[in-house]
ROSE-4610 file (N, C-alpha, C; in Angstrom, 1 decimal, always signed):
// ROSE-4610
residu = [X/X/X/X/X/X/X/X/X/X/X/X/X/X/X/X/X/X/X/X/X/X/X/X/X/X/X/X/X/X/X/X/X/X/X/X/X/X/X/X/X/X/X/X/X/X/X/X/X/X/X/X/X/X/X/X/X/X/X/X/X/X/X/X/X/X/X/X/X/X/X/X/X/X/X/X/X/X/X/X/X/X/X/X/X/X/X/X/X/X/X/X/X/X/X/X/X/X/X/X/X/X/X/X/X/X/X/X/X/X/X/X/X/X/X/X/X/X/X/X/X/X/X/X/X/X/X/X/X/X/X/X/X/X/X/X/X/X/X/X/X/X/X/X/X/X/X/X/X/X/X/X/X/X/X/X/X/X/X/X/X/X/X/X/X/X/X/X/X/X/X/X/X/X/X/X/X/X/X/X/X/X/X/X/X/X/X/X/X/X/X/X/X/X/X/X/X/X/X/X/X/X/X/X/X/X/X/X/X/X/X/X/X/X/X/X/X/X/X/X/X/X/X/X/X/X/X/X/X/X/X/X/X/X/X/X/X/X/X/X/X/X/X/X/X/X/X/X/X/X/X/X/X/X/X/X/X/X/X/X/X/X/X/X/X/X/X/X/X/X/X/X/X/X/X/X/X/X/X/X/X/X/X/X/X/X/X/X/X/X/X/X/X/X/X/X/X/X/X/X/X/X/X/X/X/X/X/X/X/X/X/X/X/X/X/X/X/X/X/X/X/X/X/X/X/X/X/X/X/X/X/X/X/X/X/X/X/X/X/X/X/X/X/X/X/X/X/X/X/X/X/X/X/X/X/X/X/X/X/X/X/X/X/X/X/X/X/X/X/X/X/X/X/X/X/X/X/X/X/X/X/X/X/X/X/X/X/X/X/X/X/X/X/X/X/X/X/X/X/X/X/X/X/X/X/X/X/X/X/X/X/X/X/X/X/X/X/X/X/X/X/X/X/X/X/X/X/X/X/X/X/X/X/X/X/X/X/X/X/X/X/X/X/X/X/X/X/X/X/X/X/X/X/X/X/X/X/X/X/X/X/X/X/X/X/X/X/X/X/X/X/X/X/X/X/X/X/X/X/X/X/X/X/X/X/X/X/X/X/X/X/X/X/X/X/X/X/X/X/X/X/X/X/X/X/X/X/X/X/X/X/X/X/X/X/X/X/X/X/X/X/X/X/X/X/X/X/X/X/X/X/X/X/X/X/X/X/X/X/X/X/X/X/X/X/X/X/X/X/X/X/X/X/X/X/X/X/X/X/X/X/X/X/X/X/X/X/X/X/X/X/X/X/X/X/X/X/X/X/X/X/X/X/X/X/X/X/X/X/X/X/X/X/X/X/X/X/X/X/X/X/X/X/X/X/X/X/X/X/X/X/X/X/X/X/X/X/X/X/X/X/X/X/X/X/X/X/X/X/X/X/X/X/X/X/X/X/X/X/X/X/X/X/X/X/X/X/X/X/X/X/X/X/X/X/X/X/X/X/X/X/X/X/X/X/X/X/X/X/X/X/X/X/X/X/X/X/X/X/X/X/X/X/X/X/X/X/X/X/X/X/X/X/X/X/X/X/X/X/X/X/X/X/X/X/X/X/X/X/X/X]
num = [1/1/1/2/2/2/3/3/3/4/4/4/5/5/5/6/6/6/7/7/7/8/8/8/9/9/9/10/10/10/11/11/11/12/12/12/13/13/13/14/14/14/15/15/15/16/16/16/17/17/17/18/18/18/19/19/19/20/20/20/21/21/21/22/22/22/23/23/23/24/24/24/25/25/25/26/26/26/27/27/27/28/28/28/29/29/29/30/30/30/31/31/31/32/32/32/33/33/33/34/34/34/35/35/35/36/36/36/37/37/37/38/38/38/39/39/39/40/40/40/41/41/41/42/42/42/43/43/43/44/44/44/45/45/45/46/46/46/47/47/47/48/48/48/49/49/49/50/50/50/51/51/51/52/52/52/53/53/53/54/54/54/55/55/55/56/56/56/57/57/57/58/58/58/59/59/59/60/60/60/61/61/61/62/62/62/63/63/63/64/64/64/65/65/65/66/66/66/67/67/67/68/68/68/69/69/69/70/70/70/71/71/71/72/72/72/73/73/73/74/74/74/75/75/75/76/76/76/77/77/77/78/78/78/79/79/79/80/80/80/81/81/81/82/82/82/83/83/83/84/84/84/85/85/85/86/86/86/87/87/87/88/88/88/89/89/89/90/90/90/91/91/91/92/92/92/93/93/93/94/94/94/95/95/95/96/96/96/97/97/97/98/98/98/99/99/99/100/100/100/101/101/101/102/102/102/103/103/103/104/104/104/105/105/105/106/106/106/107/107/107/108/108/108/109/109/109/110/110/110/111/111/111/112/112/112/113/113/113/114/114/114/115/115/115/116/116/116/117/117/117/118/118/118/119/119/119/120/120/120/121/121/121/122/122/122/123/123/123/124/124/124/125/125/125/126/126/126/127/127/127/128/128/128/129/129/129/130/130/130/131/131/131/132/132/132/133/133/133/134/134/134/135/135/135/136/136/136/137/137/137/138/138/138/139/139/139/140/140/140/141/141/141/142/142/142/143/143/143/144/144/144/145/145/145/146/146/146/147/147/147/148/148/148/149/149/149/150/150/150/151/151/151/152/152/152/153/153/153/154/154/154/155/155/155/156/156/156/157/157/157/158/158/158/159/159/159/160/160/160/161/161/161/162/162/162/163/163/163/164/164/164/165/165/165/166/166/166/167/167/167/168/168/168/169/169/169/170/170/170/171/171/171/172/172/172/173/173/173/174/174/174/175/175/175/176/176/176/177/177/177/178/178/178/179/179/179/180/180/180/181/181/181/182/182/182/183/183/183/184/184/184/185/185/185/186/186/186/187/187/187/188/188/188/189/189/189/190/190/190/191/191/191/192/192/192/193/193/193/194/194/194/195/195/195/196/196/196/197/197/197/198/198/198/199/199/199/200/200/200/201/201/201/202/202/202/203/203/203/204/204/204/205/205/205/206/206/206/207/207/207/208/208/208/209/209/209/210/210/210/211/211/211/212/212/212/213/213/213/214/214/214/215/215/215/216/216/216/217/217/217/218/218/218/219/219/219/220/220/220/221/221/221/222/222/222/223/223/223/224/224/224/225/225/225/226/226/226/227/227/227/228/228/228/229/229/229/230/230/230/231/231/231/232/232/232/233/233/233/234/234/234/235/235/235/236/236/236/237/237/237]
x = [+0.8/+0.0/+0.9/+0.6/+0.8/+0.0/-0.3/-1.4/-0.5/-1.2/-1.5/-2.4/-1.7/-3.1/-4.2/-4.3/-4.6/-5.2/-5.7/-6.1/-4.9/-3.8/-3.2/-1.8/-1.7/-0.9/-1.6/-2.8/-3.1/-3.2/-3.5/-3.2/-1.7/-1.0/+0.3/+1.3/+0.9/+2.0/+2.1/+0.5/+0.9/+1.6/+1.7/+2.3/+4.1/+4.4/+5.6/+6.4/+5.4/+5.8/+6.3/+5.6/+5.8/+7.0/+7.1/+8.6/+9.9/+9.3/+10.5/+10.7/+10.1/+9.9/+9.5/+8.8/+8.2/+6.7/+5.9/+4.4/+3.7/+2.8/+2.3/+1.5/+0.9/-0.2/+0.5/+1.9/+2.9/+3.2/+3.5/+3.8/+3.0/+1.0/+0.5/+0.0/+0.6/+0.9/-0.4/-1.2/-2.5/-2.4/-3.0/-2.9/-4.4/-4.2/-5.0/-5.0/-5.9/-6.2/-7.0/-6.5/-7.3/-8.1/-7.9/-8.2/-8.2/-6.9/-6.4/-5.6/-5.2/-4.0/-4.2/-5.6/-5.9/-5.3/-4.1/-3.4/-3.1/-3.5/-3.4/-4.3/-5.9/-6.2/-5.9/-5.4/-4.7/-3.6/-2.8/-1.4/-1.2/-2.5/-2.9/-2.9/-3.9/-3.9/-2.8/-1.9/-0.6/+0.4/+0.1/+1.0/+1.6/+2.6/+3.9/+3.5/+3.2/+3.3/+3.5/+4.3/+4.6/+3.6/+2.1/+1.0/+0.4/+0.6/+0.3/+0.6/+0.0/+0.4/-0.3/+0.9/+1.0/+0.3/-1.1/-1.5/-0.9/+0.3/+1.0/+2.1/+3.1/+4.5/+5.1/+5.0/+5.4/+4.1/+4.8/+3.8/+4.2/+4.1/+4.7/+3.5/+3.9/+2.9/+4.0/+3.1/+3.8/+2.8/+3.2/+2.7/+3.6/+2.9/+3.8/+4.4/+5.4/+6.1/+5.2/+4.7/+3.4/+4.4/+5.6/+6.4/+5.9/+6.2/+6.1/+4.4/+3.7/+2.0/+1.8/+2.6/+2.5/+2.4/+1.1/+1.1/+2.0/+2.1/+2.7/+4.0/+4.6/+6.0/+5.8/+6.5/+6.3/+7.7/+9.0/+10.0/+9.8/+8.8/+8.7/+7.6/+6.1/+5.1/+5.0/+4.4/+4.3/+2.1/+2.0/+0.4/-0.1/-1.0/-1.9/-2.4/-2.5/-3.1/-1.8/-0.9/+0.2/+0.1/-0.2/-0.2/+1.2/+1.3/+2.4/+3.2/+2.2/+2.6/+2.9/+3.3/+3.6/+5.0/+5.0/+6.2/+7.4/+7.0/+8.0/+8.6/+8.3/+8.7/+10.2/+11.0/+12.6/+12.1/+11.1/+10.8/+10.2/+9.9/+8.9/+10.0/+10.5/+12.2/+12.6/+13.1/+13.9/+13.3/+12.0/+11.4/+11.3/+10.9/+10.8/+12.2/+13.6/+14.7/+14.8/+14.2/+14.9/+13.7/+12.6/+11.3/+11.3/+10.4/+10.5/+9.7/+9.5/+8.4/+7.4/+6.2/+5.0/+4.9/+3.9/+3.7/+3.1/+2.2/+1.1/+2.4/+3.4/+4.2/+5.1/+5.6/+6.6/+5.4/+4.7/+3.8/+3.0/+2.8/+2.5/+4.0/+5.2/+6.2/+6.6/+6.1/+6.5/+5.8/+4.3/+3.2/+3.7/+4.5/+4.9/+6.1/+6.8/+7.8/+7.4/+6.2/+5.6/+4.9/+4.4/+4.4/+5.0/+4.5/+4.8/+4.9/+4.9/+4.8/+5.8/+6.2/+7.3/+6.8/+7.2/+6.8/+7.6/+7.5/+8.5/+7.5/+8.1/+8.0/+7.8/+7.5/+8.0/+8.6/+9.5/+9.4/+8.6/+7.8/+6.7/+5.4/+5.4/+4.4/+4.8/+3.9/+4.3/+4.6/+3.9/+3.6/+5.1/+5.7/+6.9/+8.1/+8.0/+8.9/+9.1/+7.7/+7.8/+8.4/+8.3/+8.8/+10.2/+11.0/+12.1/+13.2/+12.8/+13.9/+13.6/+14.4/+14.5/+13.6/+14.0/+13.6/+11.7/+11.2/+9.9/+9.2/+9.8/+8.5/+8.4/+8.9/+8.0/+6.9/+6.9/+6.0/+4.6/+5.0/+4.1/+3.7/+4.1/+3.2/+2.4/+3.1/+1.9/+0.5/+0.5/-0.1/-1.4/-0.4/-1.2/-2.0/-1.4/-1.9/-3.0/-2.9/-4.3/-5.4/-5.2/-5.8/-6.6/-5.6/-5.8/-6.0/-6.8/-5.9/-5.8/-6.5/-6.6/-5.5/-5.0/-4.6/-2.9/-3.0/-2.0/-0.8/-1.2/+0.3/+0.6/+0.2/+0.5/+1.9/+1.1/+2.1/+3.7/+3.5/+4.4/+5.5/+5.1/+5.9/+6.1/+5.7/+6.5/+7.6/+7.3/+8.3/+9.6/+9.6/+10.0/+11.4/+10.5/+11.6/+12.1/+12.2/+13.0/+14.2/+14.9/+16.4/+16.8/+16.2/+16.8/+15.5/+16.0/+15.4/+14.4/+14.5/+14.0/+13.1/+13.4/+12.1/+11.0/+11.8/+10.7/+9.6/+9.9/+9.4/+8.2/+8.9/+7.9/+6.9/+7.0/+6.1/+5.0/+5.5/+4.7/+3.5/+4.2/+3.5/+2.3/+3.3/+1.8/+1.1/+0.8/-0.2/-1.3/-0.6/-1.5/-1.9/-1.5/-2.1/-3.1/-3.0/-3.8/-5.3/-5.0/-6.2/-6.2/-6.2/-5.7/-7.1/-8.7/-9.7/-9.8/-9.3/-9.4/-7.6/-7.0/-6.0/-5.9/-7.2/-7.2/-7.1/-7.5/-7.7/-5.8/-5.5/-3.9/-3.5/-3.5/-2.9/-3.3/-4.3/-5.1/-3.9/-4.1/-3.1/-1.6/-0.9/+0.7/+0.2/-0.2/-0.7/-0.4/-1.5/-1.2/+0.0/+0.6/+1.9/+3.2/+2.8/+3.7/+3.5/+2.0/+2.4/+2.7/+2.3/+2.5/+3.7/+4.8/+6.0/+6.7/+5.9/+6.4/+6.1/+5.2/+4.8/+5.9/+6.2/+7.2/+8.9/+9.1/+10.4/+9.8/+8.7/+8.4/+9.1/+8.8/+8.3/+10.7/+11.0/+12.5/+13.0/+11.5/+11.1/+12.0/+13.0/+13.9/+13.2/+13.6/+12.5/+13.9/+13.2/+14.3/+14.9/+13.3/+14.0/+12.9/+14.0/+12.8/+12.6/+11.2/+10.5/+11.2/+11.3/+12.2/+11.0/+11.4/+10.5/+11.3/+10.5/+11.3/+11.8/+12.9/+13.9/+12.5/+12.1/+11.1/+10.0/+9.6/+8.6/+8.9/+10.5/+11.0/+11.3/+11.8/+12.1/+10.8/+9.7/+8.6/+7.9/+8.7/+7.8/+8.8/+10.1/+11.2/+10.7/+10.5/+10.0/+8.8/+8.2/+6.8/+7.3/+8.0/+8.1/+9.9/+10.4/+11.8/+12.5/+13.2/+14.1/+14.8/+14.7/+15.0/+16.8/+17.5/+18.5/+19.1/+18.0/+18.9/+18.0/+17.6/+16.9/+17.8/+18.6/+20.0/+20.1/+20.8/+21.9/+21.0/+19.8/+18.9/+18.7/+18.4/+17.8/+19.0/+20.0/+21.3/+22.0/+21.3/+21.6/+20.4]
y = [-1.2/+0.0/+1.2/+2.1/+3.4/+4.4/+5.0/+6.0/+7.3/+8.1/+9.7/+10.7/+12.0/+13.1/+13.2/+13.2/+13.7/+13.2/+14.0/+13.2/+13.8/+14.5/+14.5/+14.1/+12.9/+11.9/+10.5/+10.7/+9.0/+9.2/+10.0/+10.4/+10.2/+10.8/+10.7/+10.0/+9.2/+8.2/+6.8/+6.5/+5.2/+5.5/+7.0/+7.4/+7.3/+7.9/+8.1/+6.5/+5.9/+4.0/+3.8/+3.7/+3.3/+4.0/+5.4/+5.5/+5.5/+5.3/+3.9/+2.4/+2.0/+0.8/-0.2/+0.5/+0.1/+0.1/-0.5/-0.3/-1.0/-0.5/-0.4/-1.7/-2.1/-3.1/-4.9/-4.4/-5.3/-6.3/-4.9/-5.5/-5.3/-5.7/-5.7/-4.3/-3.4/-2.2/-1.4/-1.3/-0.4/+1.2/+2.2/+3.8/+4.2/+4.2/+4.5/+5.6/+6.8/+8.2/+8.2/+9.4/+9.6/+10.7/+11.6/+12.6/+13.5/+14.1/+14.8/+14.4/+14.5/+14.6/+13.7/+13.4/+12.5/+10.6/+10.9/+9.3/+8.4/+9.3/+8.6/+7.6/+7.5/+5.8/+5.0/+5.4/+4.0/+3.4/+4.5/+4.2/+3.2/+3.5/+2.8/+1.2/+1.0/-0.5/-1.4/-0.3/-0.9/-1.2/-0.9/-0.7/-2.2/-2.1/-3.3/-4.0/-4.8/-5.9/-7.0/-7.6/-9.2/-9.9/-9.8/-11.0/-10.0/-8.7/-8.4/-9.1/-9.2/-10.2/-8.9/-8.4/-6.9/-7.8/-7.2/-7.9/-7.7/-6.4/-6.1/-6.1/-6.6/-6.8/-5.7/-4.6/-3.4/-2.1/-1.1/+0.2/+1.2/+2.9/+3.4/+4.7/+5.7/+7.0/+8.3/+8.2/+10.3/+11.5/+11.9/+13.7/+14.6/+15.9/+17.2/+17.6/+18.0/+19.1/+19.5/+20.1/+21.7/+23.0/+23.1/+23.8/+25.7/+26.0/+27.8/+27.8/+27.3/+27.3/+27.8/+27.7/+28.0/+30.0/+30.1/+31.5/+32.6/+31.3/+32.3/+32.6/+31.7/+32.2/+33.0/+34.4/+35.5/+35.1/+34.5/+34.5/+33.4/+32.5/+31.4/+31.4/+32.0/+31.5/+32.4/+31.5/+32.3/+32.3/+33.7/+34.2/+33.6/+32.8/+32.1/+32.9/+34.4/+35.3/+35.6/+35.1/+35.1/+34.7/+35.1/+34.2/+34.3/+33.5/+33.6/+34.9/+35.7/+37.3/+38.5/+37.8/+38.3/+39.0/+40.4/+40.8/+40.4/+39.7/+38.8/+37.2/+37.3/+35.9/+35.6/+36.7/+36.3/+36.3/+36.8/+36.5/+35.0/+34.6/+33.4/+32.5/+32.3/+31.0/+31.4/+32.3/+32.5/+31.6/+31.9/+31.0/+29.5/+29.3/+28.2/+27.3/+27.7/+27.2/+26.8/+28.1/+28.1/+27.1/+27.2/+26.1/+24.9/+24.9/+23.4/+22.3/+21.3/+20.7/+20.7/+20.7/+21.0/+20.1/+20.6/+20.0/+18.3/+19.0/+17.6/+16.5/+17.3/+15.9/+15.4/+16.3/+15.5/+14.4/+15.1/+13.8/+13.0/+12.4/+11.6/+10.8/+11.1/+10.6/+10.0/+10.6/+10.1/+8.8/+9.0/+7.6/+6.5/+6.9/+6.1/+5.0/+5.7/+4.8/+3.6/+3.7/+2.5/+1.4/+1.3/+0.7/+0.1/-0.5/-1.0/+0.0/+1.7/+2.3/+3.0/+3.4/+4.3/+5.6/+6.4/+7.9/+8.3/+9.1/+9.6/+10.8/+12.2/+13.5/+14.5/+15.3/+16.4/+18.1/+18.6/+20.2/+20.5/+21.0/+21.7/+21.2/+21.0/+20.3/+19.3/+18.6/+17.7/+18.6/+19.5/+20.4/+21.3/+21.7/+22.4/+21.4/+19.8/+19.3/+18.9/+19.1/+18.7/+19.3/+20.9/+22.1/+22.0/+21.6/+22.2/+21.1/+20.3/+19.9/+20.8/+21.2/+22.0/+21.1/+20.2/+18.8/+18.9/+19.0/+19.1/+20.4/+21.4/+22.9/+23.0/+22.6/+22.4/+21.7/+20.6/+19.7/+20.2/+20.8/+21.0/+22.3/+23.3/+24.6/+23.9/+22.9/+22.8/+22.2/+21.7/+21.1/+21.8/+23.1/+24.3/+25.1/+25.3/+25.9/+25.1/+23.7/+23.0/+23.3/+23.0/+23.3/+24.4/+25.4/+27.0/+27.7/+27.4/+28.2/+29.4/+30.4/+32.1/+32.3/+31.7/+32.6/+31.9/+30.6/+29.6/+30.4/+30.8/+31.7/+32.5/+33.3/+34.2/+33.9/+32.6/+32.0/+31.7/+30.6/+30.9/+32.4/+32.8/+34.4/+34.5/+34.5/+34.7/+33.9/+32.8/+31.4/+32.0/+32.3/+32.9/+33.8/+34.7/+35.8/+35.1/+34.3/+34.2/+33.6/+33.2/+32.9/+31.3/+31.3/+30.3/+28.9/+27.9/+26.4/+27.2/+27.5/+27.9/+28.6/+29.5/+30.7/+30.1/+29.2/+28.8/+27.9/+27.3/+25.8/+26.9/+28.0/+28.7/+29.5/+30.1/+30.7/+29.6/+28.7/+27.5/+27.0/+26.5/+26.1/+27.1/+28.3/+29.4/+29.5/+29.6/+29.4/+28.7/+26.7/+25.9/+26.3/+26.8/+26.4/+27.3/+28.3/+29.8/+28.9/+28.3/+27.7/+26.3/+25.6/+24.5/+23.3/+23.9/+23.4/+23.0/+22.9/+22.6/+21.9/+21.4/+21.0/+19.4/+19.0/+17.6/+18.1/+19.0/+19.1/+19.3/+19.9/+20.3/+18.6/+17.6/+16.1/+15.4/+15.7/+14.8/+15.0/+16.5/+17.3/+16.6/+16.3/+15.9/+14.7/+14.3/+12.3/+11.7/+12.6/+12.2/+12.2/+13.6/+13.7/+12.8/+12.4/+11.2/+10.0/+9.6/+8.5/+8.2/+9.7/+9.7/+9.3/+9.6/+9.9/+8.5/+7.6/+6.2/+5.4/+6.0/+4.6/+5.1/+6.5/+6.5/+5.8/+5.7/+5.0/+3.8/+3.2/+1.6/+1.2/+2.3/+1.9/+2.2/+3.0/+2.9/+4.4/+5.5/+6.7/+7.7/+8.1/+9.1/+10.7/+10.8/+12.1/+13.0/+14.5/+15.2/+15.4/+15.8/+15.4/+14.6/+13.5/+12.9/+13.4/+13.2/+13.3/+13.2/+13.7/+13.5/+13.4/+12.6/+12.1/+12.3/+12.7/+13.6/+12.4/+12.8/+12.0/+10.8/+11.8/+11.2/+10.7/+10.6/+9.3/+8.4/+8.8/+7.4/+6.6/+6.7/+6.0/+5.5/+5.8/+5.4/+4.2/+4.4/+3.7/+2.4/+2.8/+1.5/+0.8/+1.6/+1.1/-0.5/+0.2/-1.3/-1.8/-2.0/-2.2/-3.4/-3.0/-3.9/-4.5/-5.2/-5.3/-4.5/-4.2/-3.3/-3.0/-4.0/-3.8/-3.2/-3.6/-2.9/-1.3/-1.4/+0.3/+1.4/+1.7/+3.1/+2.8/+1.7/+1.3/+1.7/+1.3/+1.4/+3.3/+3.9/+4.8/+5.6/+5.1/+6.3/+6.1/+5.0/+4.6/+5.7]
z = [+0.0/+0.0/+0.0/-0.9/-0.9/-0.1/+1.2/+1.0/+0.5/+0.2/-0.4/+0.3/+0.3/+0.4/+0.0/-1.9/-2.4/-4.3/-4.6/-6.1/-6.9/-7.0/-7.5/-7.3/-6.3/-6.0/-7.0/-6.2/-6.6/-8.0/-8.9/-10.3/-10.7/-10.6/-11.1/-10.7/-9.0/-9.1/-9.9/-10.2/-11.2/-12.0/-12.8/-14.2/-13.6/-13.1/-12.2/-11.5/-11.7/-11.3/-12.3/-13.5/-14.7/-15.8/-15.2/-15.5/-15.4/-13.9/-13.0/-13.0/-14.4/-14.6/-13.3/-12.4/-11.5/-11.5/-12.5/-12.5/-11.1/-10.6/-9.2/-9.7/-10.8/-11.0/-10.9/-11.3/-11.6/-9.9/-9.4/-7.8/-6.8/-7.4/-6.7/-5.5/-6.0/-5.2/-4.8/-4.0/-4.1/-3.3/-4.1/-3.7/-3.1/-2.2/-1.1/-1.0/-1.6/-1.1/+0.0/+1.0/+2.3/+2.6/+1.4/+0.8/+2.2/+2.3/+3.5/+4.0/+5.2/+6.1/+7.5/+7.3/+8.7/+8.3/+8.5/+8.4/+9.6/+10.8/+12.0/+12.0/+11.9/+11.5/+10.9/+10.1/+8.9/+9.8/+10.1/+10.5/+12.0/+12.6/+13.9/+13.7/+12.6/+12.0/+11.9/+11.6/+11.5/+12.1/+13.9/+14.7/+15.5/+15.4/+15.8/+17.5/+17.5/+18.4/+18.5/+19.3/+19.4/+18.9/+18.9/+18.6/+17.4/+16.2/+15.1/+14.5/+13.5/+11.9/+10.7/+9.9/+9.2/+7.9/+7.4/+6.5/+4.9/+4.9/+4.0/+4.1/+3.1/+3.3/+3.3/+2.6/+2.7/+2.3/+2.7/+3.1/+3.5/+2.3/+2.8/+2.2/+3.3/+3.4/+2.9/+1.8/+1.2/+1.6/+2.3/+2.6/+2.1/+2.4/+2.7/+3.8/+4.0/+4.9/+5.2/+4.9/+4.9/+6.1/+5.9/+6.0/+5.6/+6.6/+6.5/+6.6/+7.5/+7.4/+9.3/+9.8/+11.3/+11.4/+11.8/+11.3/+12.7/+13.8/+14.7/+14.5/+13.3/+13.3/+12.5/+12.5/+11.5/+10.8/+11.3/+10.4/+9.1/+9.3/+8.4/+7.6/+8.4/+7.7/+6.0/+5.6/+4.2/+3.8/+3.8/+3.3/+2.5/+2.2/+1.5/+0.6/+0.3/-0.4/-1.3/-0.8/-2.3/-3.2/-4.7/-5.8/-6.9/-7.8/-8.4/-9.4/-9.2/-9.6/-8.4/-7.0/-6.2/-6.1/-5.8/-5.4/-4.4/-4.0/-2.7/-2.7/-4.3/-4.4/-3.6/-3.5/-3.1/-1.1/-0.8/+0.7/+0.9/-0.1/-0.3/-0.3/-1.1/-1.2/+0.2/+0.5/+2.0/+2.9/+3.0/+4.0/+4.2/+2.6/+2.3/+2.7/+2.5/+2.6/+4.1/+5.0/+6.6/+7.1/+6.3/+6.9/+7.6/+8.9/+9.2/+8.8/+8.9/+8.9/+9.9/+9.1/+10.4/+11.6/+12.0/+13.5/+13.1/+12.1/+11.9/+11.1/+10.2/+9.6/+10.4/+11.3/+12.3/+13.1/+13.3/+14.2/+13.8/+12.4/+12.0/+11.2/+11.2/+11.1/+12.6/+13.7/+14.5/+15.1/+14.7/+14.8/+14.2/+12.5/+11.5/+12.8/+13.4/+13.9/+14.8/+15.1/+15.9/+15.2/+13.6/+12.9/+11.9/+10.9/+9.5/+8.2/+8.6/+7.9/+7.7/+6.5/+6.1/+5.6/+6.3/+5.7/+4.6/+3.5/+2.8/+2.6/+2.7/+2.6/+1.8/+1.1/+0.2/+1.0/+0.5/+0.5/+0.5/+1.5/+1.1/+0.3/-0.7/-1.7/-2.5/-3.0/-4.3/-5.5/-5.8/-7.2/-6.5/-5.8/-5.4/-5.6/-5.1/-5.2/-7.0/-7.7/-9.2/-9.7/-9.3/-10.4/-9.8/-8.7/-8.4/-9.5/-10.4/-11.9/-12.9/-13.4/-14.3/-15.9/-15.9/-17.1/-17.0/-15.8/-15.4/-15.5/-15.9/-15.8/-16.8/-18.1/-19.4/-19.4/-19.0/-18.9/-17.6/-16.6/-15.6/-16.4/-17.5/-17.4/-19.1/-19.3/-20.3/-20.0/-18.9/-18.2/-17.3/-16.9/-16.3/-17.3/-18.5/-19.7/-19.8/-20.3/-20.6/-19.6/-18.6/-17.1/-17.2/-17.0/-17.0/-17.8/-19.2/-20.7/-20.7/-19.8/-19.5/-18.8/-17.8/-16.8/-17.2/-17.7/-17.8/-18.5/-19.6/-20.2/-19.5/-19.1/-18.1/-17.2/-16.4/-15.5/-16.8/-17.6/-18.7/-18.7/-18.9/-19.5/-18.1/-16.2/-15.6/-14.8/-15.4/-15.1/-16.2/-17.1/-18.5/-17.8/-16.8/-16.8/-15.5/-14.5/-13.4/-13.5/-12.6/-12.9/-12.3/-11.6/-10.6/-10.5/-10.0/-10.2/-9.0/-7.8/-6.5/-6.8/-7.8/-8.2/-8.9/-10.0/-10.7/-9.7/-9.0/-8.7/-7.7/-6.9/-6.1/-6.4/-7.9/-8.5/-9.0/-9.4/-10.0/-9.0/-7.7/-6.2/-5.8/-5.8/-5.6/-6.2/-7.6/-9.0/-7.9/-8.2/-7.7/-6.6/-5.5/-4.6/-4.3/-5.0/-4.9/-5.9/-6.5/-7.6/-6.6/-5.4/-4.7/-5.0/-4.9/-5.3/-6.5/-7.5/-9.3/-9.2/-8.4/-8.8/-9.4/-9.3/-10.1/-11.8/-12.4/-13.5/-14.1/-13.2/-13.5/-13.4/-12.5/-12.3/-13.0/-13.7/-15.2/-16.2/-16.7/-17.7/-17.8/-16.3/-16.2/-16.4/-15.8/-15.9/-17.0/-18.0/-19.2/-20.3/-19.9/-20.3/-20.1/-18.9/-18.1/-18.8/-19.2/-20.0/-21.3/-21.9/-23.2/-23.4/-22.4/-22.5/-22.6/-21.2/-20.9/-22.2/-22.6/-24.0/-25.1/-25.5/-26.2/-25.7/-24.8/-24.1/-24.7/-24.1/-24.4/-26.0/-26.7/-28.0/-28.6/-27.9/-28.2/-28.8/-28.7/-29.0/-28.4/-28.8/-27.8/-27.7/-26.4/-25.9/-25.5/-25.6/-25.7/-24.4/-23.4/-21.9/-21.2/-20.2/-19.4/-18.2/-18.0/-16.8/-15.9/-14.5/-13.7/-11.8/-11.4/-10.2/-9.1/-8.5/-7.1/-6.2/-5.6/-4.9/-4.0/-3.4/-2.0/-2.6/-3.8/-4.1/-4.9/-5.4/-6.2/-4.8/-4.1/-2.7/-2.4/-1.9/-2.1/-2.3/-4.0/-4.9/-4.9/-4.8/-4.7/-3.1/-1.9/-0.7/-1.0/-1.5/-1.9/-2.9/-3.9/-5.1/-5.6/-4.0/-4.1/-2.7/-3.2/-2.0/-1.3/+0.2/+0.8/+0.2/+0.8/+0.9/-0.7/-1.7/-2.9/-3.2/-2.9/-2.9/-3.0/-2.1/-2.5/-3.6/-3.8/-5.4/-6.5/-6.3/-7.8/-7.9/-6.6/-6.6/-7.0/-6.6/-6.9/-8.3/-9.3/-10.6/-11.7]
């Protein structure tokens, strides 16, 4: 089992399996959305005792950070009324860099250590950890474009003028998250992109760049998907 936040996990990680030559259907693998952040019951199910018997061999939980959301810290938090045409994008990265992980991820990482479960995490977001490869914001603003078709170029031409991996990936996050209700339509858009891409690899189709999957859900997906002990080796190949 995989669980997820959200529909634009359980969307794109089959596609994201499969370009890890890891298809989720292959190894039996099931994506469990919880649709939110309440993982403390699942994770309970799971918990380690001399007379448990774990009805799954492996199992691991991807969240957010949700980093810079604590509104009493005034040095970290970042306003929800930001959108990606914001003047402070260089206050926005700052934060984001010194940010900790929230209260709720440390402590459902910390539940995770009493069971069968492996947490694996993002920066902040999924859609933040997507944009921060350079190989991936072509593909995520065409995606937004389809999504978005009014507001979507826009975002384009200011991804356009920024400089750095950090900018892009934060201007991108705030878009979505400022649009955070309609973000299944944006994880349809990449989904499909993703597999267009994997069938052309199948077929021996050379692409100009590939897709690139964030450190913390290729681990993830090698978590249920392999043998423990070879998991670095593969992941760092």
């Amino acid at each position: 089992i995989i669980f997820v936040e959200g529909i634009c996990e359980a969307l794109l990680l089959p596609e994201m399996a499969k370009l890890l030559s890891r298809p989720l259907d292959k190894y039996a693998v099931e994506v469990v959305n919880v649709d939110g952040v309440s993982f403390k019951p699942f994770a309970h199910l799971f918990t380690k005792s001399d007379s448990s018997v774990c009805a799954f061999a492996k199992t691991a939980l991807i969240t957010d950070d949700d980093r810079c959301t604590d509104k009493e810290d005034k040095d970290t938090y970042i306003s929800k009324d930001y959108d990606y045409d914001t003047d402070k994008l260089d206050e926005v990265i700052k934060k984001l860099s010194i940010g900790k992980p929230s209260s709720r991820c440390t402590e459902i990482c910390s539940v995770c250590e009493a069971t069968h479960i492996q947490p694996f995490t993002a920066k902040k977001t999924l859609e933040y950890e997507l944009a921060l490869s350079p190989n991936n914001v072509p593909f995520i603003l065409n995606a937004i474009i389809e999504a978005y078709p009014q507001v979507g170029p826009k975002l384009s031409e200011r991804v356009a003028s920024l400089n750095t991996d950090e900018e892009r990936a934060a201007c991108i996050w705030l878009f979505i998250q400022t649009r955070n209700k309609s973000k299944g339509s944006f994880a349809q858009a990449l989904s499909k992109i993703i597999r267009d891409q994997v069938e052309k690899l199948a077929e021996n189709i050379e692409v100009e760049k590939k897709f690139c999957v964030p450190l913390y859900i290729k681990k993830a997906i090698y978590a249920v998907t392999e043998e423990e002990d070879s998991v670095d080796e593969e992941i760092d190949t």
